[in-house]
C-alpha positions as CSV (number, residue, x, y, z in Angstrom):
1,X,49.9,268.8,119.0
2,X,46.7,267.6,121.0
3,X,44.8,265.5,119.0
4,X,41.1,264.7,119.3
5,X,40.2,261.2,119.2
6,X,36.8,261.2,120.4
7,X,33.6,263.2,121.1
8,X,31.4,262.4,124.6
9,X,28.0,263.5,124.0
10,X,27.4,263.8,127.6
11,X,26.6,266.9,129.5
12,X,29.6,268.5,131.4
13,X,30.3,271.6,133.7
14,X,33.0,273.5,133.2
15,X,34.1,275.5,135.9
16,X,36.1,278.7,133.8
17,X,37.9,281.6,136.1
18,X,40.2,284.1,135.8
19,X,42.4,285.3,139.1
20,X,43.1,288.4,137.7
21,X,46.0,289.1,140.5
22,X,48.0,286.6,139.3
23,X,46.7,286.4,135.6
24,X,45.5,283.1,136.4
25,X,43.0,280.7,133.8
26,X,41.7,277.7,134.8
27,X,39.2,275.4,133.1
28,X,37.9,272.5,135.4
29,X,35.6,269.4,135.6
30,X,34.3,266.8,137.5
31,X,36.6,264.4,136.0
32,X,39.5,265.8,138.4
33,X,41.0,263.0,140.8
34,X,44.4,261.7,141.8
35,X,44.5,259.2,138.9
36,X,44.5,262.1,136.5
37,X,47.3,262.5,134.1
38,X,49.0,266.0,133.4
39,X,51.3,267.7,130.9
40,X,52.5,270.7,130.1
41,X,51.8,272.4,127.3
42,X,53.9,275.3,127.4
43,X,56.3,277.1,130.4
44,X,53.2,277.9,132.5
45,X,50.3,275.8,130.9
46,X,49.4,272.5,131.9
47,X,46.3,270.2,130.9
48,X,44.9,267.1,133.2
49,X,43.1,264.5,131.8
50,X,41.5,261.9,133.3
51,X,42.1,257.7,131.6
52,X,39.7,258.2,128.6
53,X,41.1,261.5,127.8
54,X,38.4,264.1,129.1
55,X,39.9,267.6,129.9
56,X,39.9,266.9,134.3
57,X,41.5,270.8,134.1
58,X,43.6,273.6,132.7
59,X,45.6,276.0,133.9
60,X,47.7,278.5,132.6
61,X,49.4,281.1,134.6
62,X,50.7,284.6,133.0
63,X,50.6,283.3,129.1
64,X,51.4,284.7,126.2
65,X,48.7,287.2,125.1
66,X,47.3,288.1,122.2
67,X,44.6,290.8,120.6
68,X,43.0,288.7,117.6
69,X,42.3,285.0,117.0
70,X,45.1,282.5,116.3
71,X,43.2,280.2,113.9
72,X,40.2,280.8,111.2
73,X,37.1,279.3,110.5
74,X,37.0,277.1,107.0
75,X,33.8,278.2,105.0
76,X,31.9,275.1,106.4
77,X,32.0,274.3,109.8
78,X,30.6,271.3,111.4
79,X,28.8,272.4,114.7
80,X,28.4,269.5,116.9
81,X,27.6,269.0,121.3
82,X,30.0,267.6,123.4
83,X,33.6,267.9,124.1
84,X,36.1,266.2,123.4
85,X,38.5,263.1,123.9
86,X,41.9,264.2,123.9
87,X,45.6,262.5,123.3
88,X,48.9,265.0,123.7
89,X,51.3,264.0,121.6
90,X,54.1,267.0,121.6
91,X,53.6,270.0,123.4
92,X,53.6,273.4,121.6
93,X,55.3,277.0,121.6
94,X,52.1,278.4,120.2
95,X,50.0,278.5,123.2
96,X,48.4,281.8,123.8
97,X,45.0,283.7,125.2
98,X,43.3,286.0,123.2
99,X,41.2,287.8,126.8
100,X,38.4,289.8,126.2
101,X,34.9,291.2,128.3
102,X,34.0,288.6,130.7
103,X,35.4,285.8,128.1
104,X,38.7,284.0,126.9
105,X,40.2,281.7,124.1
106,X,42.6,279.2,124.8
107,X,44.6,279.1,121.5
108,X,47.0,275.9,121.3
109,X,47.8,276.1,117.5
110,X,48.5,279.0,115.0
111,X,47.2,280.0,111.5
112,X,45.5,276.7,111.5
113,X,41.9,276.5,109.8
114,X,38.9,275.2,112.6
115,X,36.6,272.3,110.6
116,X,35.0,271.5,113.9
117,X,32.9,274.1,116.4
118,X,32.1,271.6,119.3
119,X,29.7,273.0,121.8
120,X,29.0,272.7,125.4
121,X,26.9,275.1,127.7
122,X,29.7,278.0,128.3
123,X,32.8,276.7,126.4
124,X,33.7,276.2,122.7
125,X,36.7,273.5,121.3
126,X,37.6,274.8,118.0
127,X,39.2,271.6,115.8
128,X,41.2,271.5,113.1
129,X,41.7,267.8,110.5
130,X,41.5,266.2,114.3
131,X,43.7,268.4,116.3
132,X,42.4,270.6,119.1
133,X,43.1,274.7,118.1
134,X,41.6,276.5,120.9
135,X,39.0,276.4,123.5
136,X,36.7,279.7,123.8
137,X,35.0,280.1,127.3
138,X,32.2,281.7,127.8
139,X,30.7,283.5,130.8
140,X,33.7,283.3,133.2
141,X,34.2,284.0,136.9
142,X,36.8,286.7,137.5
143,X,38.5,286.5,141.2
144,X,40.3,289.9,141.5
């Protein structure tokens, strides 16, 4: 479970690519250094984040794949800016990628409903009662 214990309204880049040789994702951000912590999520999945929690990077080589979303939307969503703070507290079996035309969803939960749509310029964190369900990029670079 990765559970969100804060939102930072500040304006971040995300970096998003897709080495398609290698079936490579990787999400980064400026918060990347040497005093970032990691964990892995799954096999081949591994998140960085920096002391107060911001995502520093993900990367996930050859995951599990999948054709249709992992997690649905409640009937009311709350759409808020930012991203979000982050705590891992077990990892998880249900990580997958739902890959489609020039975007991606990082799903790290299944058959979960999403309360929370928080946006940022060209990614998505889908949240569900505080835990973070997926991550949909937007407008990625592919490296074939």
């Amino acid at each position: 479970m990765i559970k969100v214990v804060g939102i930072n309204n500040k304006n971040v880049q995300f970096s998003i690519t897709y080495i398609e040789q290698v079936k490579t994702y990787n999400i980064t951000t400026e918060f990347m250094s040497d005093e970032c912590t990691n964990y892995r999520v799954e096999q081949s999945n591994m998140i960085w984040l920096n002391h107060e929690g911001a995502i520093a990077e993900i990367e996930s080589i050859y995951p599990k794949t999948v054709q249709k979303e992992c997690c649905y939307f409640a009937q009311q969503v709350k759409y808020l800016s930012g991203f979000p703070r982050l705590h891992i507290i077990a990892t998880s079996d249900d990580f997958c990628i739902q890959h489609a035309q020039n975007k991606f969803t990082m799903w790290f939960a299944k058959e979960k409903i999403i309360d929370v749509h928080l946006q940022s310029e060209n990614i998505d964190f889908y949240i569900g009662k505080d835990e973070l369900l997926g991550i949909h990029c937007r407008k990625i670079k592919t490296i074939i």
